[in-house]
C-alpha positions as CSV (number, residue, x, y, z in Angstrom):
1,X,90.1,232.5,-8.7
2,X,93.7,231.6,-8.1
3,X,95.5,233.0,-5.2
4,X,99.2,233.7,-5.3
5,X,101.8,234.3,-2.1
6,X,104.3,236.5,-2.5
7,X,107.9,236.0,-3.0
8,X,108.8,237.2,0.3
9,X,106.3,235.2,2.1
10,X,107.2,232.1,0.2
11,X,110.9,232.6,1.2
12,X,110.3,233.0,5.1
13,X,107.9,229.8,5.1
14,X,110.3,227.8,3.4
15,X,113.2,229.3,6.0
16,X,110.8,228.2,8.7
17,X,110.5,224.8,7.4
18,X,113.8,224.1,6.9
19,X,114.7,225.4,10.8
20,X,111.7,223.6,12.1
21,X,113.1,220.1,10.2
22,X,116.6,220.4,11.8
23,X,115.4,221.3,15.4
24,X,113.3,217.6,14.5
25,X,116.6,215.8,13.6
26,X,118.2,216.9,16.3
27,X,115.7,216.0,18.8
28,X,115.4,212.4,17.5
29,X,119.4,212.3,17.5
30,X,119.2,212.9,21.2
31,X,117.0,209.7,22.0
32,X,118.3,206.0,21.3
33,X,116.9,204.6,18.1
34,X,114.7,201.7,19.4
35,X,115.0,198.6,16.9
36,X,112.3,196.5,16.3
37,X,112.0,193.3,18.2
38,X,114.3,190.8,15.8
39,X,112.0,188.0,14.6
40,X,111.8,184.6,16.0
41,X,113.9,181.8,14.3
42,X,112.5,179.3,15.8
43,X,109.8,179.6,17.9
44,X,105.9,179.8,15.9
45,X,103.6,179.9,18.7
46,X,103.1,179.6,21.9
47,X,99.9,178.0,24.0
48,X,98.5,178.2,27.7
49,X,98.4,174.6,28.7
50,X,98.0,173.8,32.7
51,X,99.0,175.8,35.7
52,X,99.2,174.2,39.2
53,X,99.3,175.4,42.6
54,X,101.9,174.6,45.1
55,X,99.5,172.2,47.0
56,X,98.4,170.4,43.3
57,X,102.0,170.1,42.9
58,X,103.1,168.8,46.2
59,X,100.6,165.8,46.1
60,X,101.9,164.6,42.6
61,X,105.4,164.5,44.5
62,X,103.9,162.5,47.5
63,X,102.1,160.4,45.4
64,X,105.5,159.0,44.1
65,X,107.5,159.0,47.0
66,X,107.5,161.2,49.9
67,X,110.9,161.9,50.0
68,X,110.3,164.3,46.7
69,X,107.7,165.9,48.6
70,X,109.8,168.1,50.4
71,X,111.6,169.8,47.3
72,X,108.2,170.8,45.9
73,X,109.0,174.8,46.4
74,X,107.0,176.5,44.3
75,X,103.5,176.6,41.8
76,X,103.8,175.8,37.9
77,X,102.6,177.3,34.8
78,X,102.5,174.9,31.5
79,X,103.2,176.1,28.1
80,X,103.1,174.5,24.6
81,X,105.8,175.3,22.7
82,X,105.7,175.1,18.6
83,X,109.0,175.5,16.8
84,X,111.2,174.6,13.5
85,X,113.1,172.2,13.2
86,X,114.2,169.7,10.7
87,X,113.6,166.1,10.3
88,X,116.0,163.2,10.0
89,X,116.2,163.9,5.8
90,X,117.0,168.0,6.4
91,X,113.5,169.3,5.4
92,X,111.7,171.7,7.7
93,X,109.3,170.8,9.9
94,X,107.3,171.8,12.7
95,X,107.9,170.0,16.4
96,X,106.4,170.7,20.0
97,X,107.2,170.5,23.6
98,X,106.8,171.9,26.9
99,X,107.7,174.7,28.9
100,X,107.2,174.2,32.7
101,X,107.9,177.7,34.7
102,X,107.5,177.9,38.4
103,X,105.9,180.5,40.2
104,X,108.6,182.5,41.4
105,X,110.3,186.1,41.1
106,X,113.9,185.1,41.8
107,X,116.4,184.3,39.1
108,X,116.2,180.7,37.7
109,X,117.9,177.7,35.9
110,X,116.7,175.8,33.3
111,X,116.5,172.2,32.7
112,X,116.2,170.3,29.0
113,X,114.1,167.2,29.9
114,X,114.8,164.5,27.1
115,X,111.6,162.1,27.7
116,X,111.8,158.2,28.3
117,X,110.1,155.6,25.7
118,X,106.8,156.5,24.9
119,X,104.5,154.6,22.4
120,X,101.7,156.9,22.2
121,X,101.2,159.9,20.9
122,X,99.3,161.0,24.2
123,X,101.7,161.0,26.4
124,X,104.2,163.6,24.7
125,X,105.2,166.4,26.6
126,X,103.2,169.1,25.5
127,X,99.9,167.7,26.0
128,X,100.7,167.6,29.5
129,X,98.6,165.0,30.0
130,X,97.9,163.2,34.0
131,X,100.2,160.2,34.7
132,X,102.5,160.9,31.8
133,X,106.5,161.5,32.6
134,X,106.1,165.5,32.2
135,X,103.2,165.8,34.2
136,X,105.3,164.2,37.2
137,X,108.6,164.7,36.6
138,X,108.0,168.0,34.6
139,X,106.0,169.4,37.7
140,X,108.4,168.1,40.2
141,X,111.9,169.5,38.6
142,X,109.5,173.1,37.6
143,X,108.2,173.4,41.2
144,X,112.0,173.1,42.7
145,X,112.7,176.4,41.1
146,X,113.7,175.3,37.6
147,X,112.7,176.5,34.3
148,X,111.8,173.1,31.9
149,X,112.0,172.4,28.6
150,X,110.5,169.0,27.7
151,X,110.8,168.8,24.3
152,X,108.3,165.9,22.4
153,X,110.6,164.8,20.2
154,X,109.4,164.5,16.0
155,X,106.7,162.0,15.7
156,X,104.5,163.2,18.8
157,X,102.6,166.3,19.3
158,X,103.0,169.0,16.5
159,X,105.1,166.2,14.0
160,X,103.1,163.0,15.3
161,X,102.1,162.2,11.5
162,X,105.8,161.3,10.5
163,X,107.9,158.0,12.5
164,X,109.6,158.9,15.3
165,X,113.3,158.5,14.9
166,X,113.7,155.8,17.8
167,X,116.9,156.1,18.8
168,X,118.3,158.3,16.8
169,X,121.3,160.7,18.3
170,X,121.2,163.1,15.3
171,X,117.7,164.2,15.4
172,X,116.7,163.6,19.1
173,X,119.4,165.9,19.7
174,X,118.4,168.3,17.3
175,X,115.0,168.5,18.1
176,X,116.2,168.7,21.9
177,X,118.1,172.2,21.0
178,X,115.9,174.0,19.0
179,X,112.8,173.2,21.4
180,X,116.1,175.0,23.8
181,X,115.9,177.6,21.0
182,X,112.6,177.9,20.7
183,X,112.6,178.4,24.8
184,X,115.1,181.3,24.9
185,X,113.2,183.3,22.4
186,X,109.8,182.5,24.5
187,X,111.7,184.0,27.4
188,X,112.7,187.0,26.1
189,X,109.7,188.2,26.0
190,X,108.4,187.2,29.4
191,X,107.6,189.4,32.5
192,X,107.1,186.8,35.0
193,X,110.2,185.2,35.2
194,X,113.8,185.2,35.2
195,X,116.0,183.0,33.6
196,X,119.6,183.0,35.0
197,X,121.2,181.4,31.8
198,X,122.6,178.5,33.6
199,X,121.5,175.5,31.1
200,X,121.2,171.3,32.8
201,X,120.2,168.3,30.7
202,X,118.8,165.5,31.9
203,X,117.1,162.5,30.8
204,X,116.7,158.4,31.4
205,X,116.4,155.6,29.2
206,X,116.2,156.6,25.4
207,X,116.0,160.2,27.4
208,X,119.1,159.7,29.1
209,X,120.9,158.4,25.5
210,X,119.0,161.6,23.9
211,X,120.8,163.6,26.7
212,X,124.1,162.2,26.0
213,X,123.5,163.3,22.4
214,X,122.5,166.6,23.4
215,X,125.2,167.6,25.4
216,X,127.5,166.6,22.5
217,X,125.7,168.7,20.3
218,X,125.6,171.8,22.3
219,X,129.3,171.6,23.1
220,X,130.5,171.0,19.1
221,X,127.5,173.5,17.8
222,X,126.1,175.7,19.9
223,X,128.4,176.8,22.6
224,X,128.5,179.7,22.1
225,X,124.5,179.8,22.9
226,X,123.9,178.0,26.2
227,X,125.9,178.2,29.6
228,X,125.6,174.2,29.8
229,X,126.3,173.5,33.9
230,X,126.0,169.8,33.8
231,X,124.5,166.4,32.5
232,X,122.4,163.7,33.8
233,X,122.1,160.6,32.1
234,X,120.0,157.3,33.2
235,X,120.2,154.1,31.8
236,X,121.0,155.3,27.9
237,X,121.8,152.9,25.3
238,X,125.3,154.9,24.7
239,X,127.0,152.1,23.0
240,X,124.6,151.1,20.3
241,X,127.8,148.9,18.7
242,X,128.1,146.6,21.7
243,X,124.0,146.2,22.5
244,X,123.3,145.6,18.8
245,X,126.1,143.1,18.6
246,X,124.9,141.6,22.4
247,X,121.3,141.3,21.5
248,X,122.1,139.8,18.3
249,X,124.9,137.2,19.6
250,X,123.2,136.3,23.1
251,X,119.7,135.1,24.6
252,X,117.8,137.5,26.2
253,X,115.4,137.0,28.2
254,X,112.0,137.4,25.6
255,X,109.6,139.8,26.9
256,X,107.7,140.9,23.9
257,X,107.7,144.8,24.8
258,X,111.5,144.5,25.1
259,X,111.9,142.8,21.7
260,X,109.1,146.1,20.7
261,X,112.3,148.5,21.3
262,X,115.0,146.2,19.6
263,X,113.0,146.0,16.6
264,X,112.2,149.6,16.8
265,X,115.5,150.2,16.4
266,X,116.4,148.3,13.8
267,X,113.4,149.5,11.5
268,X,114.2,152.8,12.5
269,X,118.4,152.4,11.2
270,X,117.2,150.3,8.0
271,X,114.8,153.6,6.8
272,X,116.7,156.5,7.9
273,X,120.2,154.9,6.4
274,X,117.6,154.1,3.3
275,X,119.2,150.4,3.4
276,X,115.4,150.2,3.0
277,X,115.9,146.1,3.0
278,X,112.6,143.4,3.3
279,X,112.0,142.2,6.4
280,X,113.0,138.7,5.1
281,X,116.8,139.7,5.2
282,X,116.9,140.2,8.8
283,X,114.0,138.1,9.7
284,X,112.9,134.4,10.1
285,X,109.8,133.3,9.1
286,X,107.0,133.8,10.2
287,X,108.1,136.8,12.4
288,X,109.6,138.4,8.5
289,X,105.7,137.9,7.2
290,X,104.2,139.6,10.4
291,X,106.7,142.2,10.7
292,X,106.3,143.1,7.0
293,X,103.1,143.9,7.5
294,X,102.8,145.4,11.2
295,X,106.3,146.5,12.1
296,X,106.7,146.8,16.2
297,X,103.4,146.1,16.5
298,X,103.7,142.4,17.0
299,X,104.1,140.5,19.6
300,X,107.6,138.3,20.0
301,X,107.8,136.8,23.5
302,X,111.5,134.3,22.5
303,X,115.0,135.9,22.8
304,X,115.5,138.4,20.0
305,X,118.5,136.8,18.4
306,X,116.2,133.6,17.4
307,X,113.9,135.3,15.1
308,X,116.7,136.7,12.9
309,X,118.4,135.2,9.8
310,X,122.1,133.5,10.5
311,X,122.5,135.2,7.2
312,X,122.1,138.1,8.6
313,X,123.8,138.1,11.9
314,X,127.1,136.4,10.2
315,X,127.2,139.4,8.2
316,X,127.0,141.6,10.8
317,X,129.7,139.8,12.9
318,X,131.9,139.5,9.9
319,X,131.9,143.0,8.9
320,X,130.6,142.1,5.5
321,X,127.0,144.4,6.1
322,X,129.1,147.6,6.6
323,X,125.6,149.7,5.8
324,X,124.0,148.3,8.8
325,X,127.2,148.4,10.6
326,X,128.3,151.4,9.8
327,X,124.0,153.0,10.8
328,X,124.5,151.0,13.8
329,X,128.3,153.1,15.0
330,X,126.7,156.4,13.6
331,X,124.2,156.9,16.6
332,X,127.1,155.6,19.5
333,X,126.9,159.0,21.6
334,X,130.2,158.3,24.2
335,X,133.1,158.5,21.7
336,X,134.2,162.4,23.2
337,X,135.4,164.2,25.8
338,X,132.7,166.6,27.3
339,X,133.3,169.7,28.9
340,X,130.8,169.7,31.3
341,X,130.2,167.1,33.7
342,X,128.0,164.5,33.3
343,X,126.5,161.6,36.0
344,X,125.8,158.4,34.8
345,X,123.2,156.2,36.2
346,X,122.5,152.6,36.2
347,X,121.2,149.6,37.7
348,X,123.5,146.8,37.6
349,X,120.4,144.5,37.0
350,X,119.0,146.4,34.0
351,X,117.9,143.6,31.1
352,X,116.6,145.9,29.3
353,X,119.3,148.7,29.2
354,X,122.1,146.4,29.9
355,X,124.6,148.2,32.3
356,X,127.7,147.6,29.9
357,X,126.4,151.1,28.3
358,X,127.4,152.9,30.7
359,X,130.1,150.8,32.4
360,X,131.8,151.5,28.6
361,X,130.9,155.4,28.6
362,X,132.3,155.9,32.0
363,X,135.8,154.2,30.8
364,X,136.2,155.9,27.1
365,X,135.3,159.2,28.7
366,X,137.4,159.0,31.7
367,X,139.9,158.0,29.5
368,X,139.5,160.8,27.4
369,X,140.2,163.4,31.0
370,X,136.2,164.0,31.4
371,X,134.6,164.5,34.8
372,X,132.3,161.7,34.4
373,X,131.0,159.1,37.3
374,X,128.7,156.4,37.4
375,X,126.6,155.7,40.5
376,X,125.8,152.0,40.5
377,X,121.8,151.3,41.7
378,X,122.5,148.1,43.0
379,X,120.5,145.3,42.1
380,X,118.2,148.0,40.2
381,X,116.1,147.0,36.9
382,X,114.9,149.2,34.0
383,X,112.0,150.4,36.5
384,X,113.0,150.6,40.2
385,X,116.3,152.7,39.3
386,X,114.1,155.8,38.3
387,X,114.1,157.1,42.0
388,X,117.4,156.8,42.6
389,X,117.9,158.8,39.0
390,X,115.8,161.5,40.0
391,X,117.5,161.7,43.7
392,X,120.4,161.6,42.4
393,X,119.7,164.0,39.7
394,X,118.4,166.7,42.3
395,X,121.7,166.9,44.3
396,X,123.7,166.7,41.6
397,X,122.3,169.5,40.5
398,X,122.1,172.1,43.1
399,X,126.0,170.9,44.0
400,X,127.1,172.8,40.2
401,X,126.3,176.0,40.3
């Protein structure tokens, strides 16, 4: 049987429903609407790594040199970072890197790390592997008080199936700052520490030229995102015009895993540019043969500018191979007038690195009204100028607030 309320029933419950809705609305009016957490743009997914106590981290110091030993403050914790980014031909890809954050509860800085040379995909950042440049260095800078982000650059870790862009301002750079991006979205949502917003770049040999290219970026494209303090830059091939033209025009002195990294480079140029030339127009024989069909992974052991064509290096001194010339002058990173200061760092004996890259950044961007100096390592090579770097580094540092 059907049941039926009654008209005046029906009436007072609705009345009652209505009230009851607006004393709802106005509650919720009196409480801040909460928006949802905005989605990550950069960052895909984070991964517990290594963590290390202040002792663990104090004998990695001493083991390099005791002097470091007595900034080690603090213990570490080791994250791996994966994050977008885009490859040297715009599509979107997926890079790694670390994230090094000490064990403290007072406000920190952060550091970008841009990672020397490396040749194997083991020793990129975010494996964190022992005896690798992050492990040390990463645990050394993190254990001072400093939030790092140690980016692996595309063709290690997360991207290692593509060709690393060796030398390349444009995409070191822009790998560099969204790993940054990738980092500030990470620490949003962190607990356990507290970032202060102050933002240092570091880096030494194709790190310190990644560096360079960093801080350029940051200051033309992303100023607005990052309180950028100061720059550190070791032994960077700034001015890729005047080593091209050097190592091409002079005898050097023929170690093969020098002649590695000048052929790296000029590989690298040839396919991202898509001159996409044979080996033969650069190359003598044999070395064209052998390079056609193992790229840098030969073994040259004569000055560089022997095994190349006079056809080719006449065209390259008279202007008349403007796509190679013109690669070449694209990825020079000391053309500007940065903002915030940067430290240069060199040793006067470097034949790998030659000095000349920095001797010429300091004058264009002194000339240009930057605070920029160069501390000379004197008598230093590629190798024993590190410490001094890293000294350096620290003081510099903790002297710009």
């Amino acid at each position: 049987m059907r049941t039926f309320t009654p008209i005046k029933q029906s009436k007072k419950i609705v009345f009652l429903l209505f009230w009851s809705l607006l004393l709802l609305n106005s509650c919720n009016d009196d409480k801040p609407v909460v928006e949802p957490p905005a989605a990550d743009q950069y960052l895909q997914k984070s991964e517990d790594v290594k963590q290390l106590s202040r002792e663990q981290v104090l004998q990695l110091a001493n083991n390099l040199s005791p002097i470091l030993g007595g900034y080690v403050k603090n213990g570490i914790k080791v994250y791996k970072l994966s994050y977008k980014t885009k490859n040297t031909d715009g599509t979107e890809i997926t890079a790694s890197g670390a994230l090094i954050i000490p064990d403290t509860d007072q406000p920190v800085s952060m550091i970008s790390v841009q990672h020397g040379t490396i040749r194997e995909d083991a020793a990129a950042p975010s494996y964190y592997n022992n005896n690798t440049e992050a492990a040390q260095f990463g645990s050394l800078f993190g254990s001072m008080g400093y939030i790092i982000s140690y980016p692996d650059y595309i063709g290690y870790g997360e991207s290692k199936d593509l060709p690393h862009p060796y030398e390349h301002g444009k995409s070191l750079a822009s790998a560099s700052l969204d790993m940054l991006r990738a980092a500030k979205e990470f620490l949003k949502k962190q607990e356990n520490v507290k970032w202060n917003e102050k933002l240092y770049v570091a880096g030494y040999s194709e790190g310190g030229y990644a560096t360079m290219a960093l801080h350029k970026k940051i200051e033309e494209e992303a100023a607005s995102e990052f309180n950028l303090r100061a720059s550190s830059c070791g032994a960077g091939a700034y001015d890729k015009t005047a080593f091209m033209n050097h190592i091409i025009n002079n005898n050097t002195q023929g170690v093969a895993s020098y002649n590695a990294l000048y052929l790296w480079v000029l590989l690298t140029y040839d396919r991202i540019y898509k001159l996409n030339r044979p080996a033969s127009y650069y190359f003598k024989e044999p070395f064209a043969s052998r390079i056609a069909q193992s790229g840098i992974n030969v073994t040259i052991s004569q000055s560089f500018d022997t095994i190349l064509n006079e056809s080719f290096k006449t065209a390259l001194n008279d202007g008349t191979d403007k796509g190679f010339r013109d690669a070449v002058a694209d990825n020079d990173v000391y053309k500007w007038k940065p903002k915030a200061p940067i430290r240069l760092y060199h040793g006067n004996k470097d034949n790998l690195v030659f000095y000349f890259n920095s001797e010429n950044a300091l004058k264009t961007m002194q000339g240009l009204g930057a605070d920029v100096q160069l501390t000379t390592v004197p008598n230093g090579d590629h190798g024993s100028s590190v410490l001094p770097f890293l000294a350096g580094t620290l003081a510099f540092f903790t002297s710009t607030p």
